[in-house]
C-alpha positions in Angstrom: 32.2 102.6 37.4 35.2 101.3 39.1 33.6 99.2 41.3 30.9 98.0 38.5 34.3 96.7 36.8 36.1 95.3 39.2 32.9 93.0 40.2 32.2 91.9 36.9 36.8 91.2 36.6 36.0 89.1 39.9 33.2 87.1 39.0 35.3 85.9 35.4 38.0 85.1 37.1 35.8 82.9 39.4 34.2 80.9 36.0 38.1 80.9 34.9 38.7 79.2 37.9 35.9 76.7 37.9 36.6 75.7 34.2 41.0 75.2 34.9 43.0 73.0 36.1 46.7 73.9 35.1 49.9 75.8 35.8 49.4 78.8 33.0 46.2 80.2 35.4 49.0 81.7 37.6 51.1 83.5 34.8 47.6 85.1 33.8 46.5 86.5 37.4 50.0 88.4 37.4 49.6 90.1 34.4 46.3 91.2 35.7 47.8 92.2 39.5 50.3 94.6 37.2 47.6 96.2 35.3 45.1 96.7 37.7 46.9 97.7 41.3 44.1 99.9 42.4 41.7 96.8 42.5 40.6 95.0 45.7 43.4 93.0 47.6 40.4 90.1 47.5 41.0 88.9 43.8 44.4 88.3 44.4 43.2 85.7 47.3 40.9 83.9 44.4 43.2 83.4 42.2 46.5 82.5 43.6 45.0 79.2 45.0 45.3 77.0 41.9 48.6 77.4 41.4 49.9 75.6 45.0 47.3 73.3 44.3 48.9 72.8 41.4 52.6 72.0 43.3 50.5 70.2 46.2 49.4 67.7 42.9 52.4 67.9 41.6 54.4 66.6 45.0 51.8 64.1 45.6 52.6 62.7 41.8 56.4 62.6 43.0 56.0 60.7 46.3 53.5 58.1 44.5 56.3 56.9 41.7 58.7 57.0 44.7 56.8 54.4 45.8 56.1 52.8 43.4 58.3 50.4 41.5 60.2 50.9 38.0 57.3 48.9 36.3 54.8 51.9 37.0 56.5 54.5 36.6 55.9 54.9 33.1 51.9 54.2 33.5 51.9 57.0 35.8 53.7 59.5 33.6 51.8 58.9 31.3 48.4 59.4 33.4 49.8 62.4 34.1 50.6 63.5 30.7 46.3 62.6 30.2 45.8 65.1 33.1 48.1 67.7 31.5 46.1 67.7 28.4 42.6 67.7 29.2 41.5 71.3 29.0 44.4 71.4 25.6 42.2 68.6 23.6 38.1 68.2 24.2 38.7 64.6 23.7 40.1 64.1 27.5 36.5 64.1 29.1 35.4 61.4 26.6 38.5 59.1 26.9 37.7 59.3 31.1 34.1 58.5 30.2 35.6 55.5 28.5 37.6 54.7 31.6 34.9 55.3 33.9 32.8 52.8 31.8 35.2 50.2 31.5 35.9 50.3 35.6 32.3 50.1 36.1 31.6 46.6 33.4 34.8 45.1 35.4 33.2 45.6 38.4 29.8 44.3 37.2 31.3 41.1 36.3 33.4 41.0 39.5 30.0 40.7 41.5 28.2 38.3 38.6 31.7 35.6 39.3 30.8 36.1 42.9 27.0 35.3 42.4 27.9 31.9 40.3 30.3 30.6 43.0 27.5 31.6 45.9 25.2 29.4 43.5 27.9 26.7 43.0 28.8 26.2 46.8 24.7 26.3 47.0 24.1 23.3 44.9 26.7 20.8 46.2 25.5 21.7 49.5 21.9 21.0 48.7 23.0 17.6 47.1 24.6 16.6 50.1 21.6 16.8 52.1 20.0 15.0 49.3 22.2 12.0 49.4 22.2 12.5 52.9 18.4 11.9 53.4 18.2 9.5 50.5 15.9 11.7 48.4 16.3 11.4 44.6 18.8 13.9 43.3 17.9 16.0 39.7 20.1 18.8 38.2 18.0 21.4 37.6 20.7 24.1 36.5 20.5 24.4 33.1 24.2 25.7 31.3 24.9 26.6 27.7 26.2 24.2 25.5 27.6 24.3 21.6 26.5 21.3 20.3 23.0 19.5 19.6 23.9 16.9 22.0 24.7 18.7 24.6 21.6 20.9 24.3 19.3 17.8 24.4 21.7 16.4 27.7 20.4 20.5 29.2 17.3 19.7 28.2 17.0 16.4 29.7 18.5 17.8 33.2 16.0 21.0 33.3 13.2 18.1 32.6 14.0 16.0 35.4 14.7 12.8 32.9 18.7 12.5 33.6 19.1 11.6 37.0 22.4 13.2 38.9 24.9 11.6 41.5 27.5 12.4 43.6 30.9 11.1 43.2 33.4 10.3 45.8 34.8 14.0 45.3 31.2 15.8 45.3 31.4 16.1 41.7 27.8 16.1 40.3 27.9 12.7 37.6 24.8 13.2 34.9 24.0 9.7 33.4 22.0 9.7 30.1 18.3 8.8 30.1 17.2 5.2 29.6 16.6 4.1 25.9 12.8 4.3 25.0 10.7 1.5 25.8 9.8 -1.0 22.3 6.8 -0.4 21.3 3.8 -2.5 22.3 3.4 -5.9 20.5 0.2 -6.1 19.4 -1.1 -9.7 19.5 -1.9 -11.4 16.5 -4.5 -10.5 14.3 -7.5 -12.7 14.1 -7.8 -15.2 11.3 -10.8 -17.1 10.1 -10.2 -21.0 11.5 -13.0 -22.4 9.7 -15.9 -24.3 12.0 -17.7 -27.2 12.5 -21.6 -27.7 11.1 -23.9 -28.2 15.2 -24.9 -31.9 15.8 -27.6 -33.3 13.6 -27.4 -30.3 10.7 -28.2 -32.5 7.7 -25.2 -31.5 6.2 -23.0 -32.4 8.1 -23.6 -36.7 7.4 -24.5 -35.4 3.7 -22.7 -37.8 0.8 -23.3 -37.9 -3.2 -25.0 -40.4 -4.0 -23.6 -42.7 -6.1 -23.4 -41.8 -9.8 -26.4 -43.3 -12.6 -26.7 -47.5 -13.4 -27.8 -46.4 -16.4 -24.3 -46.9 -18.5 -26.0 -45.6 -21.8 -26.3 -42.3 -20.4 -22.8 -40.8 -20.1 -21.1 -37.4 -19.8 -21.2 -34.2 -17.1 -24.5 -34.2 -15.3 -25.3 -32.2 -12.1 -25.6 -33.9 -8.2 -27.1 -32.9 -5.5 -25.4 -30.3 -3.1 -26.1 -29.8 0.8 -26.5 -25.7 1.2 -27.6 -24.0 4.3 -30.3 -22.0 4.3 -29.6 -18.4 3.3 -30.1 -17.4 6.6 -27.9 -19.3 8.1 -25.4 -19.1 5.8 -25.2 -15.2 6.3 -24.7 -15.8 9.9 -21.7 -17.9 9.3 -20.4 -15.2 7.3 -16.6 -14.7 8.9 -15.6 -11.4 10.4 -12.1 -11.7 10.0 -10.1 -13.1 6.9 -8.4 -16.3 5.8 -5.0 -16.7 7.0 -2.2 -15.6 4.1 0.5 -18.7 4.8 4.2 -16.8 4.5 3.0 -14.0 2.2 1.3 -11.4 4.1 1.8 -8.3 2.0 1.2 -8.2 -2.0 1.9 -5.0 -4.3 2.0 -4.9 -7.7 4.6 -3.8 -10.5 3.9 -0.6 -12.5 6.1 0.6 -15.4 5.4 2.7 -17.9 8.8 1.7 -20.0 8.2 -1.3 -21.1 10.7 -3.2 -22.8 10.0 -6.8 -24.2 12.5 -10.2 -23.3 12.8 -13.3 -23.8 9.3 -14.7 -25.4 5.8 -14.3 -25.3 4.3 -11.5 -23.1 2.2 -8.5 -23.6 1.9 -4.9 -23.0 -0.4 -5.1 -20.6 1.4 -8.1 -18.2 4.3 -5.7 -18.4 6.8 -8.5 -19.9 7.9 -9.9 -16.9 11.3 -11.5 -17.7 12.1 -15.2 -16.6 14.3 -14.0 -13.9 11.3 -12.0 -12.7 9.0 -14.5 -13.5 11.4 -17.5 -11.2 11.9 -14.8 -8.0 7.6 -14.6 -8.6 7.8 -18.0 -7.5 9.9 -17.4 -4.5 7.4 -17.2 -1.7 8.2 -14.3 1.1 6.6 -12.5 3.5 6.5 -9.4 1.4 6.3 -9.6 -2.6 6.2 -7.4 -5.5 5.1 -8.7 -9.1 3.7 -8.4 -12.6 -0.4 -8.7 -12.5 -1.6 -7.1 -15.6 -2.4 -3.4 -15.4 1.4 -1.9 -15.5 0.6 1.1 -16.8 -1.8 3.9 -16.1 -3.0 5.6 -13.0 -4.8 2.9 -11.5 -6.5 -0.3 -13.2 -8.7 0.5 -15.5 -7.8 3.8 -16.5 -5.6 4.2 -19.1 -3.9 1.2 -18.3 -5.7 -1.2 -21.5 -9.0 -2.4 -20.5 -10.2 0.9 -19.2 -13.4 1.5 -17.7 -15.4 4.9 -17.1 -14.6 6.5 -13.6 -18.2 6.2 -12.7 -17.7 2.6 -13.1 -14.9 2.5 -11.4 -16.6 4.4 -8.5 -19.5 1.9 -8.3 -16.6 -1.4 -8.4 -14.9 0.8 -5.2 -18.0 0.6 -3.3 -18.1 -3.1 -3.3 -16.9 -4.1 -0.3 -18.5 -8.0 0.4 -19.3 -9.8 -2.3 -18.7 -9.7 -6.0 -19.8 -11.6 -8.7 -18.5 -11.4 -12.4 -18.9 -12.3 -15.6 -18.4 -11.2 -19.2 -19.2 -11.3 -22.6 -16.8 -9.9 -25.3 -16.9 -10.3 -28.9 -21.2 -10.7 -28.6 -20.3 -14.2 -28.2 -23.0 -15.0 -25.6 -26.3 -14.0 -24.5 -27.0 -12.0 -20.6 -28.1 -14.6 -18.1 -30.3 -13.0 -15.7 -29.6 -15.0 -11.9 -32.4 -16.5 -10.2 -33.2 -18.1 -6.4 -31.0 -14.8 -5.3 -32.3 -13.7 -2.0 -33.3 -10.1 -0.8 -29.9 -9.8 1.3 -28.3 -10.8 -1.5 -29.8 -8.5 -3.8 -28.6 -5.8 -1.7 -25.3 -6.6 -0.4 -23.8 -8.4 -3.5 -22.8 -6.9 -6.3 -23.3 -8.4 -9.9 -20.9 -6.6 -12.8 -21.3 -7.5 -16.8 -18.1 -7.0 -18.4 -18.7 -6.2 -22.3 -17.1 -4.4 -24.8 -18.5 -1.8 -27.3 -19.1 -4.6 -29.9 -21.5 -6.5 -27.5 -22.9 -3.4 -26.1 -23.8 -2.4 -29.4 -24.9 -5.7 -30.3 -27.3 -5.5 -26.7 -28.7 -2.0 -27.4 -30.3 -3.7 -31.1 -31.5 -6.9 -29.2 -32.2 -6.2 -25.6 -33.5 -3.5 -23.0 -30.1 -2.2 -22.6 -30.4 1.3 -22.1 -28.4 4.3 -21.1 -28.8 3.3 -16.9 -26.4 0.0 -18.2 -28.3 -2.2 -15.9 -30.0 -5.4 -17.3 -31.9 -6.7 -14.2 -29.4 -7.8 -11.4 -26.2 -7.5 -13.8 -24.5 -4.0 -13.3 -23.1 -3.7 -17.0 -19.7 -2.2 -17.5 -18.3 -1.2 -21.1 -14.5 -1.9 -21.7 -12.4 0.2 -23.7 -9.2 -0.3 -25.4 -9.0 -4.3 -24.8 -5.4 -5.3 -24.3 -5.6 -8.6 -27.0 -7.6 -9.4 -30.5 -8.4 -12.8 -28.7 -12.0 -12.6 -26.9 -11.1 -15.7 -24.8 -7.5 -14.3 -23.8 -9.6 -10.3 -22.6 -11.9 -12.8 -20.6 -9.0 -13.6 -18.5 -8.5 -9.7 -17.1 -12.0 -10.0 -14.9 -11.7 -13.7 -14.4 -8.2 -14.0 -13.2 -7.8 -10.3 -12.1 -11.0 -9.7 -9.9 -8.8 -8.5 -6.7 -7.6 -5.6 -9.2 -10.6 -4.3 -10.3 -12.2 -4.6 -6.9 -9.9 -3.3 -4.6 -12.2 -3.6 -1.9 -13.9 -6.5 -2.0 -13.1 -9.7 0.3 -15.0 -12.2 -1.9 -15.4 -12.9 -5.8 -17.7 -15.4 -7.9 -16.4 -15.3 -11.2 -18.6 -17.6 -13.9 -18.6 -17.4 -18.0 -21.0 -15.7 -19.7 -22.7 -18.7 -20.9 -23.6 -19.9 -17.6 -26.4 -19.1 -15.3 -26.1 -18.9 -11.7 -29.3 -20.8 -9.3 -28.2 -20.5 -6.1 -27.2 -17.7 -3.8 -24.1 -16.8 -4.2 -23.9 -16.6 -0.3 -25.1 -20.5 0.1 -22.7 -20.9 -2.7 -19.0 -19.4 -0.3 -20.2 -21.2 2.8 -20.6 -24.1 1.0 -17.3 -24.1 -0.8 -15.0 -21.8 1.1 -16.1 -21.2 4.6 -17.4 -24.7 5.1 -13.8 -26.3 4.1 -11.9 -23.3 5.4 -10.2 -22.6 2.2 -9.9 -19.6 0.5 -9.8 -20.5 -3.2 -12.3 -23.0 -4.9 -12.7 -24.2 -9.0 -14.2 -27.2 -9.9 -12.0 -30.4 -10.8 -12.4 -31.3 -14.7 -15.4 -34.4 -15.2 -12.8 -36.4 -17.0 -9.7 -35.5 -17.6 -7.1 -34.8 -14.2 -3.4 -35.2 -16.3 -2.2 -31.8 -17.8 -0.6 -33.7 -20.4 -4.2 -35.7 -21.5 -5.7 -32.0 -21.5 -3.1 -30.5 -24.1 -3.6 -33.1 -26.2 -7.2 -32.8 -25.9 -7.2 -29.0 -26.6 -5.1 -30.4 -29.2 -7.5 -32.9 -30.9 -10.1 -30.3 -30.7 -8.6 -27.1 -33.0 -8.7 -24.6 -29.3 -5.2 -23.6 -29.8 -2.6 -24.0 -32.4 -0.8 -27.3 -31.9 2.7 -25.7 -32.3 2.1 -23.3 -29.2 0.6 -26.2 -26.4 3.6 -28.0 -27.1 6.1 -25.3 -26.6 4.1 -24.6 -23.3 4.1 -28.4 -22.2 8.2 -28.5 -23.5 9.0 -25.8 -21.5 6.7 -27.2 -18.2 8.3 -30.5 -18.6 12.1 -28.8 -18.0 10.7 -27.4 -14.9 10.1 -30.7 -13.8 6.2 -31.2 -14.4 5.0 -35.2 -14.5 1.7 -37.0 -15.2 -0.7 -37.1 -12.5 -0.1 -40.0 -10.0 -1.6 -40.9 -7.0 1.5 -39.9 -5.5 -0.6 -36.0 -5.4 -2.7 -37.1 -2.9 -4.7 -35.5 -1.3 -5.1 -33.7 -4.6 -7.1 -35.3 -7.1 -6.4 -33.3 -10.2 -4.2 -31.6 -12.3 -6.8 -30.3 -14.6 -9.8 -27.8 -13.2 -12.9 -26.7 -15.3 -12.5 -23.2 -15.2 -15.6 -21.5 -16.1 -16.7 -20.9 -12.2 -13.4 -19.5 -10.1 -14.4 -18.8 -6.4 -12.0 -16.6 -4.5 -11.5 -14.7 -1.3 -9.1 -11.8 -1.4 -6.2 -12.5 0.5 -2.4 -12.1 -0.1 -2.1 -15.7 -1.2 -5.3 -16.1 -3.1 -4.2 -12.9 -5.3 -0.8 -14.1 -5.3 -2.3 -17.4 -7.5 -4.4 -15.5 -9.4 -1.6 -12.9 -10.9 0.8 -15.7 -11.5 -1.8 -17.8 -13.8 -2.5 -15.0 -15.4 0.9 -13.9 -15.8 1.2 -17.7 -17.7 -1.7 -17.0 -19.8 -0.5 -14.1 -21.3 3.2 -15.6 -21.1 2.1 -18.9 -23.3 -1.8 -20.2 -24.8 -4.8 -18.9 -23.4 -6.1 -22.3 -22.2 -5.4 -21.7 -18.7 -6.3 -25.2 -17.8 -2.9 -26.0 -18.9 -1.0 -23.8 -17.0 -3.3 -24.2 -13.7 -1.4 -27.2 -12.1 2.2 -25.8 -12.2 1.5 -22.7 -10.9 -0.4 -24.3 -7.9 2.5 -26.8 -7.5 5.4 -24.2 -7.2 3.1 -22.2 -4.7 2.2 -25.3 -2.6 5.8 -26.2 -2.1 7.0 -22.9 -0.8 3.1 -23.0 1.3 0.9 -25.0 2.8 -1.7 -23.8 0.8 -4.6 -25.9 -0.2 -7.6 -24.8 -3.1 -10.6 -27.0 -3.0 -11.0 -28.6 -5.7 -14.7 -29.9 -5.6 -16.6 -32.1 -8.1 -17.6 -30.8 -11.1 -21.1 -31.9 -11.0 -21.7 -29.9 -7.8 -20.4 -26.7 -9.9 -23.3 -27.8 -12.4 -25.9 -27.8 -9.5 -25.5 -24.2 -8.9 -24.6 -22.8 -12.3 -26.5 -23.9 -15.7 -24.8 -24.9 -18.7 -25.8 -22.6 -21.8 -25.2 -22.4 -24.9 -23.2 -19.5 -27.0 -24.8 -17.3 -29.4 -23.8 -18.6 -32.5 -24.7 -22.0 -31.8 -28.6 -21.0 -30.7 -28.6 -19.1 -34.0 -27.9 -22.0 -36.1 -29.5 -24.7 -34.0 -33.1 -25.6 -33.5 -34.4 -25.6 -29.5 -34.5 -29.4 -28.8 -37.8 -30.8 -27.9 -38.9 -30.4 -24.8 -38.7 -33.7 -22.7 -40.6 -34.5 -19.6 -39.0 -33.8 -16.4 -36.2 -31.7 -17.7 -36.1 -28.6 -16.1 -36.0 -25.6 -19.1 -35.1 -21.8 -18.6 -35.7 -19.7 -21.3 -34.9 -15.6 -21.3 -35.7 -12.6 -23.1 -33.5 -13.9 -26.2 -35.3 -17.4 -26.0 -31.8 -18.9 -25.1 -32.8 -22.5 -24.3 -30.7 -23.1 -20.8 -31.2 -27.2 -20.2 -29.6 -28.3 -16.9 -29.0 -31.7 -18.1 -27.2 -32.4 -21.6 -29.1 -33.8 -24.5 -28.3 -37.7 -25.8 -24.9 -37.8 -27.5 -23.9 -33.9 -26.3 -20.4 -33.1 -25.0 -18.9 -30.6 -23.9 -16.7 -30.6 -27.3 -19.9 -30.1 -29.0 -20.8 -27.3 -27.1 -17.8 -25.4 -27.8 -17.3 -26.5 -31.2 -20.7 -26.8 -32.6 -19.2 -28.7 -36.0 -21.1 -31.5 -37.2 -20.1 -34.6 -37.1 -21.1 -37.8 -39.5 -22.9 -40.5 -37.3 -21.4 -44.2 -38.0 -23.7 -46.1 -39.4 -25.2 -49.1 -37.6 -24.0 -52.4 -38.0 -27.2 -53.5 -39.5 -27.5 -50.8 -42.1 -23.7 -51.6 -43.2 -25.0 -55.2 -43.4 -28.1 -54.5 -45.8 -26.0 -51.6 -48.0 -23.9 -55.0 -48.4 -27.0 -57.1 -50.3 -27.2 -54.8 -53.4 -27.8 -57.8 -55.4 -31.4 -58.6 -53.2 -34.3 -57.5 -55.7 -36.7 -54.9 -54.8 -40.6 -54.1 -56.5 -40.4 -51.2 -58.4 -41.3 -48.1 -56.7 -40.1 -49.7 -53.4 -39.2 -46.9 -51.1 -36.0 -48.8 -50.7 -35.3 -49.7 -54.3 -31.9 -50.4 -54.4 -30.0 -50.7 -58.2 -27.9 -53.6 -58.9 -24.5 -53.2 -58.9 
C-alpha cells in the first residue's frame, strides 16, 4: 500500500512539474518532505530542480539588464512581469500566440521587401542590356495606382503601347502613347454631272420649229419635243444623285405648341415667324425649317392631312419614281395615263390624292371600289384637310412631295385636270437629266413679270384684290423689280404651275418648303410667290431650275377641262385632224384649244358677250331702211 502510494505521489508531482514554471513549486515539495519522511530519497531529486532553475533564470534576467542600457530596462521588467504571470492568468499563452504571430508577419514582409528590390536591381539591369544592344525597351511591370489616369498609363505599359527609356541616371522615363490616328477621309461622294447625247442622236441638233404664220390663230398650243426612246432613257437613268450646292443636310421643324405671330400662317405650316422665316433664307450647310406637317408623329398621321398607315406603307415603298396628282373638292374628273411603258408600269408609282367628298363622289360615278385603284392611279383618301380652300390643300402633294415620300429620288407632280402622254421616264431625261438640273416647271405662255401676273390674277376674280397687293407690298420692300433682261439667263418670273418636276435632293426640298411656306404665309396663287423665293435661293447658290417652254409641257400632258365646266358645256364638234380622248366620264380631252379659248376661259367658265361686228353695228344704225312685211329682218322704225 505504501509503495502503491508513493508511486502514484511521484508520478503527480511529475505532471506538477511539467505544467509549472515558478518559485511557489519549491515551498510545496517541502511541505510534502515534512509529511512524508519515510518516502523514497528519489522524489526529493524531482522536485528540487525547478527551483535553481528558477535562480539560474532569475541571474540570467540580472546580467541581461546589466547590459543592457537604461532604455530597456523597463521593457525587460516588464517581460518578466508577463513571464511571472502566465500560469496566474490563462490569458498569457494567447497574448504569446499574439507575439509569435506578429514576429512571424514582420518577418514575412522582411523577405517580400527583399524579393521587390531583387526584382528592381533585375529590371534596370535588363534595360541596360536593352539599350545596350539597341533593342526596343517596354515596361512590362505593372504597379497599383489611385487614379483613372494612372490606371490607363499601367495599362498602357503591361500592353506594350508606352514605350520606356533610360535616363542619364538609369531611371526608367514612360512617355504617353501617341494620339490616335484621324479617321480616314473618305473621298467625295459621287454626284450626277449630267452627259452629253453620242454623235448623230437626233436630239442632240433637235430645235422648235418656229411658231404658226397663221396670226388668226393665237393662244397656248403644244410643239414638238425630242424624247429618247424608253429604252434608252432608262439606261441613262443616273446612279448617284444631283449635287446639293452649300446645303447638304435638310430636317424639318416639329412643334406641337404652336403659337401664332406676326400675320398670316396656319396650323399646319407651324407659324413660322419672320425672323424664322429671314434665317430660312440663309443658305448653310446644315438647315432646319418649317415645311408643313409640324405636328403629329410623322406626315400624314395626325399631323392634318392624314392618310391611312396602309397608305402610308405603300408611299414608303416608293423608292424611284413618283407621280402625283389630286382632286379635292370633286372638282375634276380621274385621268387615266397612256403611252406608259411596261417598266414604267412597274417601277413607277402613280398616287390620286382625294378627299372623302370626291371619293364619295367617285364611288356613285366610277368603278372605284374598296381595292382604291382606278387603273394605273393608286388612290389615296385624305383626312382632316388643313384649309376650307381646295386649291390652297392641293399645295400639300404638289409642293410637299419629298414629305410624303420619304423615299423617293424623283416626283412628277401634274393637276388633276391634265393627262399625262408620255412616259414619265422619257419625260426626267428629257427635262432633268438631259440639262443636269434637278428642278423643272414650265415658264408661263405669256406672261414672265410677277407684277403683270398679280394684276392678272387680279382682273380675273382668283384671289381677293386686297390680299395680292399686300403680298406684292410686302415683295416690293424686299427689293423685288419687274422682269428685265438684266435676269438673263432666266427668262421668267412667272412659271405655269400645273406640272412641277422634281428630284429629291437637299436644295430641291429646300425650294419646295419655302414656296410652300409663302403660300400658306400669303394667297394661294403660288405663281406669285415663285420668283422671290427662287431669287433669294439663287443668290446664296448657284442653283439653276429649268425653266422650259410651256408648249413642250403641253406635248406631254393634255389640257382638260374641270368638272363643272363639262357639266354645263356641250362636247365641241369634232374637227378633222384634232386628236380627241375621251374616258369613262366622257370628259372631252382636246390637245389643241378651240377658236377663241383661253386659259381664262378654262378656269373661269363665265360667259362673255361677243362685240358685235362692225357691219352689224353699221345696219342696227339704218332703222329708218323699210323692210316687206314678214321679212325675217323686219326692223320697226324708230
Amino acid at each position: 500500500m505504501t509503495s502503491n502510494n508513493a508511486s502514484r505521489v511521484a508520478s503527480l508531482g511529475s505532471l506538477v512539474v511539467r505544467s509549472s514554471s515558478n518559485g511557489t513549486l519549491g515551498l510545496h515539495n517541502n511541505n510534502n518532505n515534512i509529511n512524508n519522511t519515510n518516502n523514497n530519497n528519489n522524489n526529493n531529486q524531482l522536485i528540487s530542480p525547478p527551483k535553481k532553475a528558477s535562480k539560474v533564470f532569475v541571474n540570467k534576467e540580472k546580467d541581461h539588464i546589466h547590459n543592457n542600457n537604461n532604455s530597456s530596462s523597463n521593457n525587460n521588467k516588464a517581460f518578466v512581469w508577463i513571464v511571472k504571470c502566465v500560469p496566474r492568468k490563462k490569458v498569457g499563452m494567447l497574448l504569446l500566440l499574439c507575439i509569435a504571430s506578429f514576429a512571424a508577419m514582420l518577418w514575412i514582409l522582411y523577405i517580400a521587401k527583399g524579393l521587390f528590390r531583387f526584382s528592381v536591381s533585375f529590371l534596370n539591369f535588363e534595360g541596360e542590356i536593352n539599350q545596350r544592344n539597341h533593342f526596343p525597351k517596354r515596361f512590362s511591370r505593372f504597379s497599383p495606382s489611385i487614379n483613372e489616369r494612372n490606371h490607363e498609363i499601367n495599362s498602357a505599359l503591361m500592353n506594350g503601347k508606352m514605350p520606356v527609356t533610360l535616363s542619364e541616371d538609369k531611371r526608367a522615363v514612360s512617355h504617353p502613347p501617341p494620339p490616335p490616328p484621324p479617321p480616314p477621309v473618305h473621298p467625295p461622294r459621287d454626284y450626277f454631272t449630267g452627259y452629253t447625247l453620242p454623235p448623230g442622236n437626233p436630239c442632240e441638233t433637235f430645235t422648235l420649229p418656229p411658231p404658226p404664220a397663221d396670226k388668226k390663230k393665237t393662244g397656248p398650243r403644244p410643239c414638238p419635243v425630242c424624247y429618247l426612246p424608253v429604252k434608252d432613257a432608262i439606261a441613262l437613268m443616273p446612279k448617284s444623285p444631283s449635287y446639293s450646292p452649300v446645303l447638304h443636310n435638310l430636317t424639318y421643324i416639329h412643334d406641337e405648341s404652336l403659337i401664332k405671330t406676326e400675320f398670316g400662317g396656319s396650323e399646319f405650316g407651324g407659324y413660322p415667324s419672320l425672323k424664322q422665316r429671314y434665317e430660312a433664307y440663309d443658305i448653310k450647310e446644315s438647315m432646319v425649317v418649317h415645311c408643313g406637317f409640324v405636328r403629329g408623329d410623322r406626315p400624314g398621321r395626325k399631323s392634318g392631312f392624314d392618310i391611312s398607315d396602309s397608305d402610308l406603307f405603300l408611299m414608303d415603298q416608293c423608292h424611284g419614281i413618283v407621280v402625283a396628282s389630286a382632286i379635292f373638292g370633286a372638282y375634276d374628273l380621274i385621268q387615266q395615263p397612256t403611252n406608259i411603258s411596261d417598266t414604267a408600269k412597274q417601277n413607277v408609282c402613280f398616287f390620286m390624292f382625294i378627299d372623302e367628298e370626291t371619293e364619295k363622289f367617285m364611288r356613285n360615278k366610277s368603278n372605284l371600289d374598296d381595292s382604291k385603284k382606278i387603273g394605273l392611279w393608286n388612290v389615296v383618301v385624305v383626312y382632316n384637310l388643313p384649309y376650307a380652300d381646295p386649291r390652297r390643300n392641293g399645295k400639300v402633294p404638289k409642293l410637299l412631295s419629298h414629305r410624303l415620300f420619304p423615299n423617293a429620288r424623283y416626283s412628277i407632280w401634274m393637276d388633276g385636270k391634265l393627262k399625262l402622254v408620255v412616259d414619265p421616264y422619257q419625260i426626267l431625261e428629257r427635262f432633268l437629266w438631259r440639262e443636269n438640273a434637278s428642278f423643272a416647271i414650265s415658264r408661263h405662255y405669256k406672261r414672265f413679270d410677277v407684277f403683270l401676273e398679280a394684276e392678272a390674277n387680279k382682273a380675273a376674280a382668283k384671289y381677293d384684290n386686297a390680299s395680292i397687293d399686300f403680298q406684292i407690298d410686302f415683295y416690293k420692300k424686299e427689293g423685288l423689280t419687274p422682269y428685265t433682261s438684266a435676269k438673263l439667263p432666266i427668262r421668267s418670273d412667272v412659271p405655269e404651275g400645273c406640272v412641277v418636276i422634281k428630284e429629291h435632293i437637299p436644295i430641291s426640298n429646300l425650294f419646295t418648303c419655302l414656296w410652300f411656306n409663302e403660300v400658306d404665309r400669303f394667297t394661294s396663287r403660288d405663281q406669285i410667290s415663285f420668283g422671290i423665293v427662287r431669287d433669294k435661293i439663287r443668290s446664296k447658290t448657284n442653283w439653276i431650275i429649268n425653266m422650259f417652254w410651256d408648249c413642250e409641257r403641253r406635248n406631254f400632258v393634255l389640257q382638260g377641262y374641270h368638272r363643272d365646266v363639262l357639266e354645263h358645256w356641250a362636247p365641241p364638234p369634232l374637227v378633222l385632224g384634232t386628236p380627241v380622248i375621251s374616258n369613262s366620264q366622257s370628259a372631252i380631252i382636246i390637245e389643241k384649244p378651240l377658236k377663241k379659248s383661253t386659259e381664262s376661259n378654262v378656269s373661269n367658265p363665265k360667259k362673255t358677250p361677243s362685240k358685235r361686228r362692225r357691219r352689224d353695228k353699221k345696219s342696227s344704225s339704218r332703222g329708218h331702211r323699210k323692210i316687206a312685211a314678214g321679212s325675217r329682218n323686219a326692223i320697226t322704225r324708230s
